[in-house]
VOBA-1610 file (N, C-alpha, C; in pm, whole numbers, padded with zeros to 5 digits, always signed):
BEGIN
Unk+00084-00118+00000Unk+00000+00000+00000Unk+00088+00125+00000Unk+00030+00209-00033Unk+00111+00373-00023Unk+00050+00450+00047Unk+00110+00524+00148Unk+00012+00566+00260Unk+00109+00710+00275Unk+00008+00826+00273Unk+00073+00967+00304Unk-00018+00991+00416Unk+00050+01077+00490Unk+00019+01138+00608Unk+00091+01251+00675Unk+00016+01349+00703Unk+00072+01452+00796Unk+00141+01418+00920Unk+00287+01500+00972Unk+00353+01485+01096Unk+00379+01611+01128Unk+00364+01631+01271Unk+00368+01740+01362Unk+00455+01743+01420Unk+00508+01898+01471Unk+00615+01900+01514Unk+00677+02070+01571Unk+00691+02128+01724Unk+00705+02221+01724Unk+00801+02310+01686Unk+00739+02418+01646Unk+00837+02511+01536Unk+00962+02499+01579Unk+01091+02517+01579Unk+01194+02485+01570Unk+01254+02626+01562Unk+01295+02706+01657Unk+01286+02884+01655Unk+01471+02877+01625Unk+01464+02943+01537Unk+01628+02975+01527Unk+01633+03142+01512Unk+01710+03188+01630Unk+01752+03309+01690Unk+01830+03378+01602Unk+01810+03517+01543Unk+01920+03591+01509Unk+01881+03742+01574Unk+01988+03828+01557Unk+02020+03975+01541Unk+01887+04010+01609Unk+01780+04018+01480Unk+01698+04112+01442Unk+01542+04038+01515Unk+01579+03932+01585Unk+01471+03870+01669Unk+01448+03898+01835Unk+01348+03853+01879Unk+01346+03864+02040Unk+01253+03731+02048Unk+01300+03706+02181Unk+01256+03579+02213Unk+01080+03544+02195Unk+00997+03461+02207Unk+00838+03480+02169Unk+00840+03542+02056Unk+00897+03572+01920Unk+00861+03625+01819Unk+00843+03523+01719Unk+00748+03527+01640Unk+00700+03403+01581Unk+00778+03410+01422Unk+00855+03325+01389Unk+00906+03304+01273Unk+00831+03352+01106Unk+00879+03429+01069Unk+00789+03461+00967Unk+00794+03341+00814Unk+00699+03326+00716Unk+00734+03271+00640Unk+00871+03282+00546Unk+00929+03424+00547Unk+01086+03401+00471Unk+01200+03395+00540Unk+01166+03351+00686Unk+01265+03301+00759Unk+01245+03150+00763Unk+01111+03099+00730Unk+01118+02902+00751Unk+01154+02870+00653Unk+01100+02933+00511Unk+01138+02904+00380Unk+01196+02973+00303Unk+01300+03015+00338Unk+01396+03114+00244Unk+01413+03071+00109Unk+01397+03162+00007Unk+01405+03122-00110Unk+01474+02989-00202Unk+01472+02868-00204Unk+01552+02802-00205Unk+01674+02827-00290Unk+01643+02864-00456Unk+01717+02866-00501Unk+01866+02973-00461Unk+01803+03050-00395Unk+01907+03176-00348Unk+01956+03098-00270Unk+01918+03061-00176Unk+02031+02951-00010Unk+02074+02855-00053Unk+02070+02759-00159Unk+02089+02625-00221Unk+02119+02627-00303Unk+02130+02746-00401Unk+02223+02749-00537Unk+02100+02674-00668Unk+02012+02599-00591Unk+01929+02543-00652Unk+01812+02511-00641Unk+01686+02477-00734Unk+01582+02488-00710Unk+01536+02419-00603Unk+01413+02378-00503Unk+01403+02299-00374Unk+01337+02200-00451Unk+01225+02192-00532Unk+01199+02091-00640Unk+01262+01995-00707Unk+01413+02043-00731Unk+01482+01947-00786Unk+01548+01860-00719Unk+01550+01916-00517Unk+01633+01789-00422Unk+01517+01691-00392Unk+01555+01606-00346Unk+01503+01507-00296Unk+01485+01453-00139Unk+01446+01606-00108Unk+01451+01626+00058Unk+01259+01631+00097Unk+01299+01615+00269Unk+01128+01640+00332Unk+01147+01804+00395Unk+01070+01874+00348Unk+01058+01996+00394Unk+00922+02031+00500Unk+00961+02079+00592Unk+00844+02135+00713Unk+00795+02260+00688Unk+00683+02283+00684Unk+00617+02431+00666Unk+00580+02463+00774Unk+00542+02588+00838Unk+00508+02619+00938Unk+00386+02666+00898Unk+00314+02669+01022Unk+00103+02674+01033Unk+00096+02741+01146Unk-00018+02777+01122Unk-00084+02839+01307Unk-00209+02714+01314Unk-00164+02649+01463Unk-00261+02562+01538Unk-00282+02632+01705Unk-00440+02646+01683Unk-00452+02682+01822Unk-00398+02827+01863Unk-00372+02886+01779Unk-00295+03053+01810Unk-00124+03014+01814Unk-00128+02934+01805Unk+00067+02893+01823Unk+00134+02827+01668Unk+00251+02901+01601Unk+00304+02896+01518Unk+00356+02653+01544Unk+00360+02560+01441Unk+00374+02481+01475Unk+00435+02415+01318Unk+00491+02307+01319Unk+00558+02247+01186Unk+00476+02181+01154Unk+00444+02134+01021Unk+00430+02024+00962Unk+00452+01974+00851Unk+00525+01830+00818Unk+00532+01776+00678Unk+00418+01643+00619Unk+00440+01631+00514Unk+00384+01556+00436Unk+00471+01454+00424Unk+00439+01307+00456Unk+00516+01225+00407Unk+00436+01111+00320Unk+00489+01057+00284Unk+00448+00936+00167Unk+00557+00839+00207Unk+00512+00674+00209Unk+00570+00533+00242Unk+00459+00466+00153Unk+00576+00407+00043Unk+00538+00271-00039Unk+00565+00164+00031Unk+00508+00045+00024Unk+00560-00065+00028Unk+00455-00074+00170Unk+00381-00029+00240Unk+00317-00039+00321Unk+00228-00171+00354Unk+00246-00297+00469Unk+00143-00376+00456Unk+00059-00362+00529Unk+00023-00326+00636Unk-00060-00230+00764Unk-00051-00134+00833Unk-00173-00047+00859Unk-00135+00036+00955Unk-00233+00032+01050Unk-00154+00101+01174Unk-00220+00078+01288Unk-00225+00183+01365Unk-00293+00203+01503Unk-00288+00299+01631Unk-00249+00185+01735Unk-00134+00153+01792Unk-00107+00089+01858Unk-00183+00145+02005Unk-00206+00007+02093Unk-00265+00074+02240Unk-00189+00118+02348Unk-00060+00087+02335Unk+00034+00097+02424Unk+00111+00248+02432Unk+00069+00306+02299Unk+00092+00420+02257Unk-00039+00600+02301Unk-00137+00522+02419Unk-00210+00634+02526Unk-00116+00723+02525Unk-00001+00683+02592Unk+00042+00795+02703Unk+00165+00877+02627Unk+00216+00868+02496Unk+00278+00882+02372Unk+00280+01024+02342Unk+00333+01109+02318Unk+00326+01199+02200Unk+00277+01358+02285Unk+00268+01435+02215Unk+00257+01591+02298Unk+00102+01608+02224Unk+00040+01668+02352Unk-00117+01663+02379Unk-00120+01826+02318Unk-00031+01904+02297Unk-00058+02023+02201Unk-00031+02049+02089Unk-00030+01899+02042Unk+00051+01860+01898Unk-00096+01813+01817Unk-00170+01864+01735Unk-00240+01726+01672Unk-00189+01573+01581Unk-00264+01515+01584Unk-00218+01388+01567Unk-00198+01279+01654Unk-00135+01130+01613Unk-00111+01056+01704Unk-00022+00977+01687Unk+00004+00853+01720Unk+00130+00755+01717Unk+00062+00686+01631Unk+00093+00644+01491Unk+00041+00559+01398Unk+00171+00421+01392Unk+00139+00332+01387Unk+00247+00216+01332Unk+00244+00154+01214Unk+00321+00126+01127Unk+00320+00109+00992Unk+00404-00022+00987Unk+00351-00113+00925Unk+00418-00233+00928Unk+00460-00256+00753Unk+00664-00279+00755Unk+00677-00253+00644Unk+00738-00373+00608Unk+00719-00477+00538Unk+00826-00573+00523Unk+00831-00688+00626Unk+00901-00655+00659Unk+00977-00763+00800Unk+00961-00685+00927Unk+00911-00563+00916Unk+00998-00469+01014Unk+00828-00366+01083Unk+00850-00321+01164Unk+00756-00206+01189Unk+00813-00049+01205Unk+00746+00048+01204Unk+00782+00194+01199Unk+00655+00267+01264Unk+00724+00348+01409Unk+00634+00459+01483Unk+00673+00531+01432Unk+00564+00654+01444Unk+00545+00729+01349Unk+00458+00868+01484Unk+00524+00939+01572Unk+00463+01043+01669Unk+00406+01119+01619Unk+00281+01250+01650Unk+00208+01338+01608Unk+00161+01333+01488Unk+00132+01179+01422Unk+00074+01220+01288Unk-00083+01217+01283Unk-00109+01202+01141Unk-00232+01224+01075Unk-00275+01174+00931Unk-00305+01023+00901Unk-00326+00988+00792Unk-00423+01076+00703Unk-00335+01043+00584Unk-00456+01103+00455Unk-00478+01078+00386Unk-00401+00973+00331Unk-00500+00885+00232Unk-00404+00739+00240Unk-00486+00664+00219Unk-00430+00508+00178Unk-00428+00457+00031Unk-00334+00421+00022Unk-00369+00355-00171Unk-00365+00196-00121Unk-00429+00093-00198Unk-00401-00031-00234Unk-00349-00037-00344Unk-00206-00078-00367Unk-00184-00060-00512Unk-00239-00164-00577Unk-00252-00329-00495Unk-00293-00430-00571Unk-00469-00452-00529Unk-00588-00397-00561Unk-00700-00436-00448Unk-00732-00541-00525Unk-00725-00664-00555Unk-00763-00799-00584Unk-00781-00813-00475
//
C-alpha cells in the first residue's frame, strides 16, 4: 500500500540579530528562497521539507510524508500515554516488510491499495 500522512512538530525557533525571544518566525525566515540559499531549485532535491502553520494561536511544523511498500497500519494501544497533547495527531504504526515503523504526532490522509484484488 502507499500511505501519506501529515507529521507534527514544534516550530523549531532559530535566533538571530533582528529577533526577540516569543517572536513568531515569519514565512521568509522558515522558507527562504531556495534557489538563493541552495544554489538550486528545492523541487529538484530530494529532501522532506516542514512548513510552518498556526494551530490553536501557536506557530507549529508540519510535513507531508508518503511510504510505499506499506502492509498495515495501525494505532497501537500501548501508545495512550505517547506523544505531545498540544501537537495534533497521534502515534500511527506502519508495518513494512519484516519490520515495523512509529510514526509520533501524525495524521493519515490517504491510503492507496496498489494491488485491491
Amino acid at each position: 500500500m502507499l500511505v501519506a500522512f501529515r507529521q507534527y512538530k514544534h516550530e523549531e525557533v532559530q535566533f538571530d540579530d533582528n529577533r526577540t525571544t516569543g517572536e513568531s518566525q515569519t514565512e521568509d525566515t522558515v522558507n527562504p528562497d531556495s534557489e538563493e540559499y541552495f544554489g538550486v531549485d528545492m523541487d529538484d532535491m530530494d529532501v522532506e521539507t516542514w512548513e510552518t502553520i498556526e494551530y490553536e494561536g501557536d506557530p507549529i511544523q508540519r510535513r507531508i510524508v508518503t511510504i510505499d511498500g506499506v502492509t498495515a497500519v495501525s494505532v497501537p494501544q500501548d501508545a495512550g500515554g505517547e506523544g505531545d497533547p498540544d501537537l495534533p495527531g497521534r502515534t500511527l504504526q506502519f508495518r513494512l516488510g519484516g519490520g515495523t515503523e512509529r510514526v509520533d504526532q501524525a495524521e493519515i490522509v490517504e491510503v492507496q491499495d496498489d494491488d485491491p484484488h
